[in-house]
C-alpha positions as YAML, in Angstrom:
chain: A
units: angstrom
residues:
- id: 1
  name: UNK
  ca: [84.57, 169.54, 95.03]
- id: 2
  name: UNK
  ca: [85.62, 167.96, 91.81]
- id: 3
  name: UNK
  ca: [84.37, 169.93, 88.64]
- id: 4
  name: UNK
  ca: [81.46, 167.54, 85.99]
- id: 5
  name: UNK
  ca: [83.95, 166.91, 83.54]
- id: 6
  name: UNK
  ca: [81.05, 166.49, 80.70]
- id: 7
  name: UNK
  ca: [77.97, 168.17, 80.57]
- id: 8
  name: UNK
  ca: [74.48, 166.37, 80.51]
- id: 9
  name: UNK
  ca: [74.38, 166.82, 76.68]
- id: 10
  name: UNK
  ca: [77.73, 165.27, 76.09]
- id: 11
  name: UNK
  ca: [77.05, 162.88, 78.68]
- id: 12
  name: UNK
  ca: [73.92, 161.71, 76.76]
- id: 13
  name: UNK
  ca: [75.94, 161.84, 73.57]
- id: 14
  name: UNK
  ca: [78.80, 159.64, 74.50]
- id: 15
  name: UNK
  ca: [76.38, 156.84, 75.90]
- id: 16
  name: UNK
  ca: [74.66, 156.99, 72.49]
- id: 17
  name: UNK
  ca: [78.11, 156.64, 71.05]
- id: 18
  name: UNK
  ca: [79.50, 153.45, 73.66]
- id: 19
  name: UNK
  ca: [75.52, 152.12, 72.49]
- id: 20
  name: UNK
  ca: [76.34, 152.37, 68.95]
- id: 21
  name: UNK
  ca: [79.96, 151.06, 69.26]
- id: 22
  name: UNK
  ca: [78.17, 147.65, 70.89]
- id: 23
  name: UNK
  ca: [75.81, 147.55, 68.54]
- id: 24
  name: UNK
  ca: [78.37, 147.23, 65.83]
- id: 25
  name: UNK
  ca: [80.84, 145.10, 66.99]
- id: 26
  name: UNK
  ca: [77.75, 142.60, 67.92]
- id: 27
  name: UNK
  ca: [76.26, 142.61, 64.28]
- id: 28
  name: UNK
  ca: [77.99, 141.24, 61.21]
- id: 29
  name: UNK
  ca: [77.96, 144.69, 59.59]
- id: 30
  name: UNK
  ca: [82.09, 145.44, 57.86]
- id: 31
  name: UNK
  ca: [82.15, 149.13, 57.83]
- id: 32
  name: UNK
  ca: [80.64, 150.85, 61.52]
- id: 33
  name: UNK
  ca: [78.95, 153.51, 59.54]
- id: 34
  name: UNK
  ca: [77.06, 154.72, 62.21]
- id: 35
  name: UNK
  ca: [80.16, 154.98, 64.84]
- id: 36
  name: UNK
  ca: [81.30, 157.31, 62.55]
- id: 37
  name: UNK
  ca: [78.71, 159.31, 61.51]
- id: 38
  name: UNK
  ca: [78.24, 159.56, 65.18]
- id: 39
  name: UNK
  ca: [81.77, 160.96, 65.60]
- id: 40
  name: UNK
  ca: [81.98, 163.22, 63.00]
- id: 41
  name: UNK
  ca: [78.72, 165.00, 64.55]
- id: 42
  name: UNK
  ca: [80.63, 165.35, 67.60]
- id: 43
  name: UNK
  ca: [82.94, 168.10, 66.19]
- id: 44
  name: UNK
  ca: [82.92, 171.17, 67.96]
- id: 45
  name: UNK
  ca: [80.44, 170.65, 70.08]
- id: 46
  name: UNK
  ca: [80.97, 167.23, 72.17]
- id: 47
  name: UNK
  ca: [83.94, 166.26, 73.82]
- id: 48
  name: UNK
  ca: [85.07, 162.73, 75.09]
- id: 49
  name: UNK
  ca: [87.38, 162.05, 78.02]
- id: 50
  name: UNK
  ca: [91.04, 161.10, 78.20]
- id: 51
  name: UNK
  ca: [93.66, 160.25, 80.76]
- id: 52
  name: UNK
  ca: [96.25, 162.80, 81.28]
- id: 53
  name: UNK
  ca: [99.70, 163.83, 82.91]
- id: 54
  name: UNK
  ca: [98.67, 166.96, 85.11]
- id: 55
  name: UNK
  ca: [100.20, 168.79, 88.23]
- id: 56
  name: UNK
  ca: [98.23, 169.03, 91.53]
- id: 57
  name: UNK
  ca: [98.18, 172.86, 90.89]
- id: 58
  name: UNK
  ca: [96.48, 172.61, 87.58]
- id: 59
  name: UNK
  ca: [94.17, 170.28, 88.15]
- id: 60
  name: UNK
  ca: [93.04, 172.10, 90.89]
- id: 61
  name: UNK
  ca: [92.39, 175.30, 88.85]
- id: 62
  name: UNK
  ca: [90.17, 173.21, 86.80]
- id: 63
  name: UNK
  ca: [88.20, 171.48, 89.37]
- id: 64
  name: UNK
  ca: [88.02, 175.20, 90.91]
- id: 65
  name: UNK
  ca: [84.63, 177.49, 90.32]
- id: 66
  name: UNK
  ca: [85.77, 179.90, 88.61]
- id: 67
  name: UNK
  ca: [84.47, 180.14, 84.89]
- id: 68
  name: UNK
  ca: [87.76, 180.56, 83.21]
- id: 69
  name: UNK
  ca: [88.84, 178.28, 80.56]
- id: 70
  name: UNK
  ca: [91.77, 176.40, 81.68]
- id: 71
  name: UNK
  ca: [94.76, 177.42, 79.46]
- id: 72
  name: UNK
  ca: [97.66, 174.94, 80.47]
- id: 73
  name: UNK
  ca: [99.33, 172.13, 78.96]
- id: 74
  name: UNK
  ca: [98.49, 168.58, 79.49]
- id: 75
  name: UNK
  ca: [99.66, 165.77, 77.72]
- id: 76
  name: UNK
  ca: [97.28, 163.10, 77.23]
- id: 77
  name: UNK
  ca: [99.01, 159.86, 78.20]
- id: 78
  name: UNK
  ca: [99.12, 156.85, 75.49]
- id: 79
  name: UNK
  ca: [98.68, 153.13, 75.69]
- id: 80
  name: UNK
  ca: [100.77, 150.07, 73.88]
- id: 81
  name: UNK
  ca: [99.06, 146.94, 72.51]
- id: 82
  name: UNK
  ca: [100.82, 143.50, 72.31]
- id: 83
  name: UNK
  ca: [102.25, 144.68, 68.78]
- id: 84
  name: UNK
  ca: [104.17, 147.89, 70.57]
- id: 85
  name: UNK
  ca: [101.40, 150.02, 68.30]
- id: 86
  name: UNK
  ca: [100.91, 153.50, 69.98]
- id: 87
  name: UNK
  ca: [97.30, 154.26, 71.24]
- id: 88
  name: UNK
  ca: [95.16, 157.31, 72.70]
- id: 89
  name: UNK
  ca: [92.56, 155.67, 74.89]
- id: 90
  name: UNK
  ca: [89.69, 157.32, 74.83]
- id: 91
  name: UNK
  ca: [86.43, 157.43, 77.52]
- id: 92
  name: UNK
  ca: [83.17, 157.83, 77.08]
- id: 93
  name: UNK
  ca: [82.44, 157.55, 80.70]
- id: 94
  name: UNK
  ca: [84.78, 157.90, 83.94]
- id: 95
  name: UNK
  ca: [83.53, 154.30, 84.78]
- id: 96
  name: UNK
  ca: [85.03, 152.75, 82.05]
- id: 97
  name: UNK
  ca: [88.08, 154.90, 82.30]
- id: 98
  name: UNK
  ca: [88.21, 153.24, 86.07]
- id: 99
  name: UNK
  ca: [87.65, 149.85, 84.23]
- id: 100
  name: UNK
  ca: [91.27, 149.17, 83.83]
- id: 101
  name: UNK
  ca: [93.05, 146.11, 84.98]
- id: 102
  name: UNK
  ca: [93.01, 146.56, 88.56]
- id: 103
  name: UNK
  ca: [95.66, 143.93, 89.25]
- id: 104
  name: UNK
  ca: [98.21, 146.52, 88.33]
- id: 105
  name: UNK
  ca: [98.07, 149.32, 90.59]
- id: 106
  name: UNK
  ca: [100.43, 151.15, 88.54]
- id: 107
  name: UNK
  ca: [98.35, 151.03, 85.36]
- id: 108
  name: UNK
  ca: [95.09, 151.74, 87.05]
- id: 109
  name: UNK
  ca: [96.60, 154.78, 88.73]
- id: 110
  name: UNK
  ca: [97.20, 155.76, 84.67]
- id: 111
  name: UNK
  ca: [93.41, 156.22, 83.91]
- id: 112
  name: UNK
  ca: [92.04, 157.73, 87.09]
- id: 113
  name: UNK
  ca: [92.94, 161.60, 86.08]
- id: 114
  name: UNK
  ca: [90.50, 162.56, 83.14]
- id: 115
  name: UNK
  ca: [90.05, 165.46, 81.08]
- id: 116
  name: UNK
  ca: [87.38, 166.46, 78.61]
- id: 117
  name: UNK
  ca: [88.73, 166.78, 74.65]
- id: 118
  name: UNK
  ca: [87.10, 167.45, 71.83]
- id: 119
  name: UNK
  ca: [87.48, 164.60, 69.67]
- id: 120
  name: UNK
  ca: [88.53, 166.69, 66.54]
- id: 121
  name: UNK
  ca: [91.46, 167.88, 68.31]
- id: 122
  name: UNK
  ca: [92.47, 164.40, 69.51]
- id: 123
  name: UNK
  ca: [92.31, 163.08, 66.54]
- id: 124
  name: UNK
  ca: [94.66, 166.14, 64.92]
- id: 125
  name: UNK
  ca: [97.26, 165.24, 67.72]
- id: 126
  name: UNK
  ca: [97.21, 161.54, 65.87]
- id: 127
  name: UNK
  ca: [97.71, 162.81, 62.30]
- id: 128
  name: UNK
  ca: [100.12, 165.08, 63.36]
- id: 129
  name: UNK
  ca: [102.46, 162.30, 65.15]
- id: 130
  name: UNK
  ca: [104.40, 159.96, 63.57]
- id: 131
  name: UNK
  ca: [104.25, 157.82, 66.65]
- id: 132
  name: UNK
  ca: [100.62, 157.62, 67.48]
- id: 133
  name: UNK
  ca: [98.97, 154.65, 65.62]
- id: 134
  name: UNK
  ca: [95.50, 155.79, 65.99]
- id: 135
  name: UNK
  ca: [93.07, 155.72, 69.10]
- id: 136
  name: UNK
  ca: [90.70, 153.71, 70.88]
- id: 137
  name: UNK
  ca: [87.50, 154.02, 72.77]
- id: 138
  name: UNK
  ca: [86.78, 152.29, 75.80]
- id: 139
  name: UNK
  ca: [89.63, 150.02, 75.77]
- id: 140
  name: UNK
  ca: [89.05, 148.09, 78.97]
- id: 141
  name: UNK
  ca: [85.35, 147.26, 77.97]
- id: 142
  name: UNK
  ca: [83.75, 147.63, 74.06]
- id: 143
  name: UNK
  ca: [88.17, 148.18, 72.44]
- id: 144
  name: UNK
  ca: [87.04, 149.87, 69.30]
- id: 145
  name: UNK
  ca: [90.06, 151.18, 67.18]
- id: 146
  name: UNK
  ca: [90.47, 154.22, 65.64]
- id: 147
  name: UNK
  ca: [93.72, 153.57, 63.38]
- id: 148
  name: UNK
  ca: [95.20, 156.20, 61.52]
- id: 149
  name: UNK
  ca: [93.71, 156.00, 58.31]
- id: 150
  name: UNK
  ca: [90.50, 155.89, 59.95]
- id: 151
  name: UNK
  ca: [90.89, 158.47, 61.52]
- id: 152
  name: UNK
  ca: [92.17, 160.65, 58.64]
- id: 153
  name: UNK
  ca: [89.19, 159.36, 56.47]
- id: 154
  name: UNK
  ca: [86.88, 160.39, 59.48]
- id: 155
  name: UNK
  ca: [88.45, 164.04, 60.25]
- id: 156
  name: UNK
  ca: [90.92, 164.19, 57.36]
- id: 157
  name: UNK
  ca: [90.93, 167.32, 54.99]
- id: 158
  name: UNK
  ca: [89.40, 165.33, 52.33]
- id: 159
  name: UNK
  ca: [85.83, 166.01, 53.85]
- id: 160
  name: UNK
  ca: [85.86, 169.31, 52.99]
- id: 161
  name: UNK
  ca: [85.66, 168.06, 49.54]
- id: 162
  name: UNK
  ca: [82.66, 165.33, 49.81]
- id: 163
  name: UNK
  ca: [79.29, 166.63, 50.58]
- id: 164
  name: UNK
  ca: [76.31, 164.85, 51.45]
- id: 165
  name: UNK
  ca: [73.01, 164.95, 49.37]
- id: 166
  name: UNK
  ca: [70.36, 166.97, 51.35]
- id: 167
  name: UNK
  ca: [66.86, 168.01, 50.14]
- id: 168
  name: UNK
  ca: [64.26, 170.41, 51.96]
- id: 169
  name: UNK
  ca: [60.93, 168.84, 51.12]
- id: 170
  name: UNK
  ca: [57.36, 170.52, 51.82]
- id: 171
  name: UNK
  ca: [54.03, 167.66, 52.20]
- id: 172
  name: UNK
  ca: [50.64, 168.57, 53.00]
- id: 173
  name: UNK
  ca: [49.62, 165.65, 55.15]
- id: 174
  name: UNK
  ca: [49.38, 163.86, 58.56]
- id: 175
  name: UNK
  ca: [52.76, 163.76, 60.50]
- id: 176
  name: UNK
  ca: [52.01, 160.25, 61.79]
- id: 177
  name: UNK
  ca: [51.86, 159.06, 58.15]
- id: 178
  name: UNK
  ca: [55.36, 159.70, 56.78]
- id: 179
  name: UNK
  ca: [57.72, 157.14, 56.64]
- id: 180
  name: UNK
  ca: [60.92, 158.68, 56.99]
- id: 181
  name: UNK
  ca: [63.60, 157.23, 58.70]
- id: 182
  name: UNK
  ca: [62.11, 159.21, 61.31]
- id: 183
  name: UNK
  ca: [59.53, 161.65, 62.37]
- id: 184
  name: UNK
  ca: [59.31, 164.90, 64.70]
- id: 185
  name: UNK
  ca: [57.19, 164.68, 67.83]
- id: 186
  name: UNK
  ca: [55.76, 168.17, 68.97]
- id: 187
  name: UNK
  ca: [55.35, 166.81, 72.64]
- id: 188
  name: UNK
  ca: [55.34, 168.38, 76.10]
- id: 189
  name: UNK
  ca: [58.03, 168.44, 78.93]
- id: 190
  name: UNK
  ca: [56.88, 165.14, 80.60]
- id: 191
  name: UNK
  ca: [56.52, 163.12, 76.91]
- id: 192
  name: UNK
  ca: [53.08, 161.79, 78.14]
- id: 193
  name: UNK
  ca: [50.23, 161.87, 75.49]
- id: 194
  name: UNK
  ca: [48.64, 164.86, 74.77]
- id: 195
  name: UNK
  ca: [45.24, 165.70, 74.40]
- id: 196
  name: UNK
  ca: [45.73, 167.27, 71.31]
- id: 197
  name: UNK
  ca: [47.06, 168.25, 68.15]
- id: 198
  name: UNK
  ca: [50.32, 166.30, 67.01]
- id: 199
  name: UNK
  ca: [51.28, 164.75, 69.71]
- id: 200
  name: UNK
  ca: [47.76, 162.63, 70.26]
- id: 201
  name: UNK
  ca: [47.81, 162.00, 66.65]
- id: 202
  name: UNK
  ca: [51.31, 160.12, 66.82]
- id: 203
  name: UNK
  ca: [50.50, 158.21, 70.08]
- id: 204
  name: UNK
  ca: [47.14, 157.09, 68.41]
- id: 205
  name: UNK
  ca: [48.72, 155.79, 65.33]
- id: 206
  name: UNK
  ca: [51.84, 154.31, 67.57]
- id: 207
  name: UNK
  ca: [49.83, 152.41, 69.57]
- id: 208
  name: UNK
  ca: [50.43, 151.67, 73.61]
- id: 209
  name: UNK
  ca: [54.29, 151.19, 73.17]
- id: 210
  name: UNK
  ca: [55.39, 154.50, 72.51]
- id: 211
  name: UNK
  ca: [54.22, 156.11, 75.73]
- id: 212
  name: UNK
  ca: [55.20, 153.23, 77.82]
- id: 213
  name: UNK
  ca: [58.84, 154.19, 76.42]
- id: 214
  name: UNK
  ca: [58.31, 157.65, 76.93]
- id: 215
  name: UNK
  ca: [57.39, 157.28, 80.27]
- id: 216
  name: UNK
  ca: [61.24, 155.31, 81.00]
- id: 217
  name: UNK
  ca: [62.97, 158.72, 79.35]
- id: 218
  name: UNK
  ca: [61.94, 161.02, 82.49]
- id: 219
  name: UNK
  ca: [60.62, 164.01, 80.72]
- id: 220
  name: UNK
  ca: [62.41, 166.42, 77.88]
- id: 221
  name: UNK
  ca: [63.65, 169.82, 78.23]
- id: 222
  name: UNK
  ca: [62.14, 172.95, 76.62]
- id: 223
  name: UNK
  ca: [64.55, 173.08, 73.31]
- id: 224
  name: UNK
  ca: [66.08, 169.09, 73.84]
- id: 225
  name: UNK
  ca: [65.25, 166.06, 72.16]
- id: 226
  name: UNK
  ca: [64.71, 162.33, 73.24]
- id: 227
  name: UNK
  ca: [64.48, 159.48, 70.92]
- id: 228
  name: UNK
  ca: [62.25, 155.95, 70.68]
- id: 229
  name: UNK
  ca: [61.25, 153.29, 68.48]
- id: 230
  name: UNK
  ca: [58.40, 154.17, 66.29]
- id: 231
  name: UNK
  ca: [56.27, 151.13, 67.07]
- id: 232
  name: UNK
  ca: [52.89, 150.56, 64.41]
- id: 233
  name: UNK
  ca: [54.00, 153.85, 62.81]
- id: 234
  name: UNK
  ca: [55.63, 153.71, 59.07]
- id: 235
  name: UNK
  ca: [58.90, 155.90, 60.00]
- id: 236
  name: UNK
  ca: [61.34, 154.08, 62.03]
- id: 237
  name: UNK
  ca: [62.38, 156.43, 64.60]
- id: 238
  name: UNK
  ca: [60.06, 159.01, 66.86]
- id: 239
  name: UNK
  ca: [62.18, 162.31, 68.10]
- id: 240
  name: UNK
  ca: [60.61, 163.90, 70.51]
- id: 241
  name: UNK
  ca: [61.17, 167.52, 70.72]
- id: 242
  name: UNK
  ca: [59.75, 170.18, 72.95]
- id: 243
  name: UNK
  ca: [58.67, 173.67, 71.53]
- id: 244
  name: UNK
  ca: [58.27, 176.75, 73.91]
- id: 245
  name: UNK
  ca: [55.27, 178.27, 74.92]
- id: 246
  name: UNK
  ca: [55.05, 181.25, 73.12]
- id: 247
  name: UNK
  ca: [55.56, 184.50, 75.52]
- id: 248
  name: UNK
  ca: [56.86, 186.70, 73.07]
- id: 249
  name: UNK
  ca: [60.26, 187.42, 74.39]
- id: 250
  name: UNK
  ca: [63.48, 186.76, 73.15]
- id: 251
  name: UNK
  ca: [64.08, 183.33, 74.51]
- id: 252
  name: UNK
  ca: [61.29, 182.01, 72.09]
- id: 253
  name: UNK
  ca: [63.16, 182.25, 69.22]
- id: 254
  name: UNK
  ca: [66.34, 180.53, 70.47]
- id: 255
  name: UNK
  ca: [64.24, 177.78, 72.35]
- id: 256
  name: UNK
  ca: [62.35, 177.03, 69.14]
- id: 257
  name: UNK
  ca: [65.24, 177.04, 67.02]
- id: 258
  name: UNK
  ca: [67.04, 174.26, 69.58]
- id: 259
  name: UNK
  ca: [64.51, 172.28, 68.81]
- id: 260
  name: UNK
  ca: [65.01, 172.14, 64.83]
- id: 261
  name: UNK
  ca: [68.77, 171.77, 65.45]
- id: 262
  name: UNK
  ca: [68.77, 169.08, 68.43]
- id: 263
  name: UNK
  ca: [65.96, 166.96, 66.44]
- id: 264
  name: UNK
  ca: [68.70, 166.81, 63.51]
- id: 265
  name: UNK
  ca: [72.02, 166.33, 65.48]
- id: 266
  name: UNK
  ca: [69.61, 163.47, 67.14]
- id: 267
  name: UNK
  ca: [69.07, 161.93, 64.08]
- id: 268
  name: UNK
  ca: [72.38, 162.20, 62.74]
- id: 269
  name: UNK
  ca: [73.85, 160.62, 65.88]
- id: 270
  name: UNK
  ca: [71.55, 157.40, 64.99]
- id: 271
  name: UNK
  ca: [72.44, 156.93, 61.83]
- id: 272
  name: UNK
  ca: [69.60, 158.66, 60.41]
- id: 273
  name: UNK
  ca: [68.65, 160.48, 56.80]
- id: 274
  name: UNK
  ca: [65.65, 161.73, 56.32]
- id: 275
  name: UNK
  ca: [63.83, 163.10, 58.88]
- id: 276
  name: UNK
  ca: [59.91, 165.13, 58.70]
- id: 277
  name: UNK
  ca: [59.31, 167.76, 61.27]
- id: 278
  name: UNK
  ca: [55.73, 168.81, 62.17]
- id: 279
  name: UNK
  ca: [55.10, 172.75, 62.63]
- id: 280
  name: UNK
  ca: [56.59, 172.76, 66.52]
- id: 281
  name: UNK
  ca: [54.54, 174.79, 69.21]
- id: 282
  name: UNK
  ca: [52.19, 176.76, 66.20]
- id: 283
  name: UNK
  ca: [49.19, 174.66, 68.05]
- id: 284
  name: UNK
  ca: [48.31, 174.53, 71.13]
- id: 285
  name: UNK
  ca: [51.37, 176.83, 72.48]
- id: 286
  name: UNK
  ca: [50.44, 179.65, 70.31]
- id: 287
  name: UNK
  ca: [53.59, 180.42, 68.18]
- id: 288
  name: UNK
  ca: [52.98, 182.69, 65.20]
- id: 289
  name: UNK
  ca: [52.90, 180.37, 62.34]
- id: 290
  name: UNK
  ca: [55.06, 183.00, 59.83]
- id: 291
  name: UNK
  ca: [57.68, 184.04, 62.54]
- id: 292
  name: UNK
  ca: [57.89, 180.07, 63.60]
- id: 293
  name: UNK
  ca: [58.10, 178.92, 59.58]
- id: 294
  name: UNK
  ca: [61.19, 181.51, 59.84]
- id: 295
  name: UNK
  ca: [62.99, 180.00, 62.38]
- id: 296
  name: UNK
  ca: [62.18, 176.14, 61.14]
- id: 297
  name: UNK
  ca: [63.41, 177.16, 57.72]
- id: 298
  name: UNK
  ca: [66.89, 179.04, 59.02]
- id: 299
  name: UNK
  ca: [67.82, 176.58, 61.35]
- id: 300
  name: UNK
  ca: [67.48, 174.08, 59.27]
- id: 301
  name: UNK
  ca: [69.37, 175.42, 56.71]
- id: 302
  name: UNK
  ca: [72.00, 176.44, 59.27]
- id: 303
  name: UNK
  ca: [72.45, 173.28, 59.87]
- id: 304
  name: UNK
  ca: [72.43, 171.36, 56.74]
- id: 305
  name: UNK
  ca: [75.16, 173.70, 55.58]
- id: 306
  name: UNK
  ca: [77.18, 173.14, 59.22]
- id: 307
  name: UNK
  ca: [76.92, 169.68, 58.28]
- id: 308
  name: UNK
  ca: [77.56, 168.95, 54.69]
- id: 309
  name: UNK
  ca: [79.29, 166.15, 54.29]
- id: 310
  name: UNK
  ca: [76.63, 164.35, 55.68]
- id: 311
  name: UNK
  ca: [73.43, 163.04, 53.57]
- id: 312
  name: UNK
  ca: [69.97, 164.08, 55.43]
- id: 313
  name: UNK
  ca: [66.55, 164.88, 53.69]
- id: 314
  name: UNK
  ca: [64.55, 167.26, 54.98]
- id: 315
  name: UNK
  ca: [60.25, 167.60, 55.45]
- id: 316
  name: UNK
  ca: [58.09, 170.12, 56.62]
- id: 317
  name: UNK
  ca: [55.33, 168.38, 56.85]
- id: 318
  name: UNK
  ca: [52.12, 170.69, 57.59]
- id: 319
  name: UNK
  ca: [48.93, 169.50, 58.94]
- id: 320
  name: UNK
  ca: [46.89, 172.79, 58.08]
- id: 321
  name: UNK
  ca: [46.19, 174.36, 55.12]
- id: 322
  name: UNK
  ca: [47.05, 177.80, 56.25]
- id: 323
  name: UNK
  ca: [51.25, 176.52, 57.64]
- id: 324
  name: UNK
  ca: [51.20, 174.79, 54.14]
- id: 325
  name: UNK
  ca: [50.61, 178.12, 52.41]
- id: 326
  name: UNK
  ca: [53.16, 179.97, 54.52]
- id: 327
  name: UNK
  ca: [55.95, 176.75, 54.08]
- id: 328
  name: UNK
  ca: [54.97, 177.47, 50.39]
- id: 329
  name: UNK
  ca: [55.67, 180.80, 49.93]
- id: 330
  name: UNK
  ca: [58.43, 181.00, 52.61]
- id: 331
  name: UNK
  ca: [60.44, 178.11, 50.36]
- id: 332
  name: UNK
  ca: [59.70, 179.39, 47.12]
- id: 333
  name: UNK
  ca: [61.34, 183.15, 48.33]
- id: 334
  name: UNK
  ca: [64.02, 181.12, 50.08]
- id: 335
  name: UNK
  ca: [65.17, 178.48, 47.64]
- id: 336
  name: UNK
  ca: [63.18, 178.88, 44.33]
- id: 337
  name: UNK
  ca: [62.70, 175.60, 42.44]
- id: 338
  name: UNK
  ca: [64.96, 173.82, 44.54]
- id: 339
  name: UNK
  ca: [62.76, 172.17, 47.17]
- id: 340
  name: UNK
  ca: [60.27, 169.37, 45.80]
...
């Protein structure tokens, strides 16, 4: 039985990246800002697909069940435009991969065997060859280039040396009024209105459209986020996130802390900066409102340091007087005068 080569996460993440790519090269927009902000959160923790050279033997190791890393050598095999210009095509789904020109068996035969890469290290395999031009994704369908100095701007060293402004910001007010770029829906696993608590208040204020979109996204994991359009709100963007029941056992803690970190990967995917997070699951699902401040406030700035060369603006924003007064005194231990 042949192995999923990407897992739902990175499945989800390279269809948000093929979305953005078309999205792009229909507008009139020069520089595809948010291709690339897309790709550079995809380091070291999404990979995209690529056609390889592989024996029988090895590629039935990977395919196999057992949980081992494969270990062997493959060599990813290259494509030549009109101008004899050296390319890695890249995949972000098998179909496309099967996309190629099926009037030359020989070529389509070329695409059919596809690994899972991590685009980082594809794109240190083009820096470090002098005969590699650059890559491209989805060349049979959307053809969007990756040239060298692209890529070197993208992944390049020089990264390390530009950060992004960030900013941890603490409001005493009404989730469903801020107008980030986008705002944090506390919601449950099937995304349909609550009855309650943060989630009503955001479908009230969004009007009939947002849980008519919900209902197309088929539910949302405990920990995972889902994104729509905002509709009459003021933000542009709702991600919906769902917090864990609180049991008191271990799993809590990680569960709520996925949520923090897949809101703001889901925002950064989209093109997003500034993003206002609700108190997740310290309502109706009964987290304790210090030990869940804790884990907001870590993660976040986990995060923000993980991913500093990118510009993203932070907001607790806290319905209740007594999560305001904990977010107060939690940030002024934790940063001082630094947050607004």
């Amino acid at each position: 039985m042949k192995k999923q080569l990407l897992s739902s996460l990175e499945i989800k993440s390279n269809s948000n990246l093929r979305r953005l790519i078309k999205e792009f090269m229909d507008s009139n927009e020069e520089v595809p800002e948010k291709v690339l902000d897309h790709l550079k959160s995809m380091k070291g923790r999404i990979r995209i697909l690529a056609p390889v050279d592989i024996s029988e033997e090895d590629l039935r190791k990977f395919n196999s069940e057992d949980e081992e890393e494969y270990t062997f050598d493959v060599d990813i095999k290259l494509i030549e435009d009109e101008d004899h210009n050296t390319w890695i095509p890249l995949f972000t789904s098998e179909q496309d991969a099967m996309a190629a020109d099926e009037d030359d068996e020989n070529d389509d035969d070329n695409y059919k065997t596809l690994l899972p890469f991590y685009v980082e290290d594809v794109m240190e395999q083009i820096e470090d060859s002098d005969e590699i031009d650059g890559a491209v994704i989805d060349p049979w369908t959307n053809g969007f280039p990756l040239p060298k100095e692209l890529v070197d701007e993208v992944f390049g060293d020089g990264d390390e040396d530009e950060e992004g402004t960030v900013s941890i910001n603490l409001v005493h007010d009404e989730i469903q009024n801020m107008d980030t770029d986008c705002i944090v829906n506390s919601a449950n696993n099937t995304l349909a209105p609550g009855a309650g608590g943060v989630d009503k208040d955001i479908h009230d204020a969004a009007g009939e459209g947002l849980a008519a979109e919900c209902r197309t996204l088929h539910g949302c994991r405990t920990g995972e986020a889902k994104i729509t359009d905002a509709y009459d709100l003021k933000c542009d963007y709702v991600i919906h996130t769902v917090g864990p029941i609180y049991s008191n056992k271990t799993d809590d803690d990680a569960d709520l802390a996925d949520c923090y970190e897949s809101c703001l990967y889901m925002a950064r995917e989209h093109g997003l900066h500034s993003i206002a997070f609700p108190c997740i699951s310290t309502g109706y699902f009964n987290y304790p409102k210090e030990e869940a401040c804790d884990i907001a406030v870590q993660t976040v700035l986990e995060w923000l340091g993980d991913n500093d060369d990118y510009e993203m603006n932070v907001t607790f924003c806290c319905k209740d007087d007594e999560n305001y007064d904990i977010y107060q005194d939690y940030l002024d231990n934790e940063l001082g005068d630094d947050e607004d």
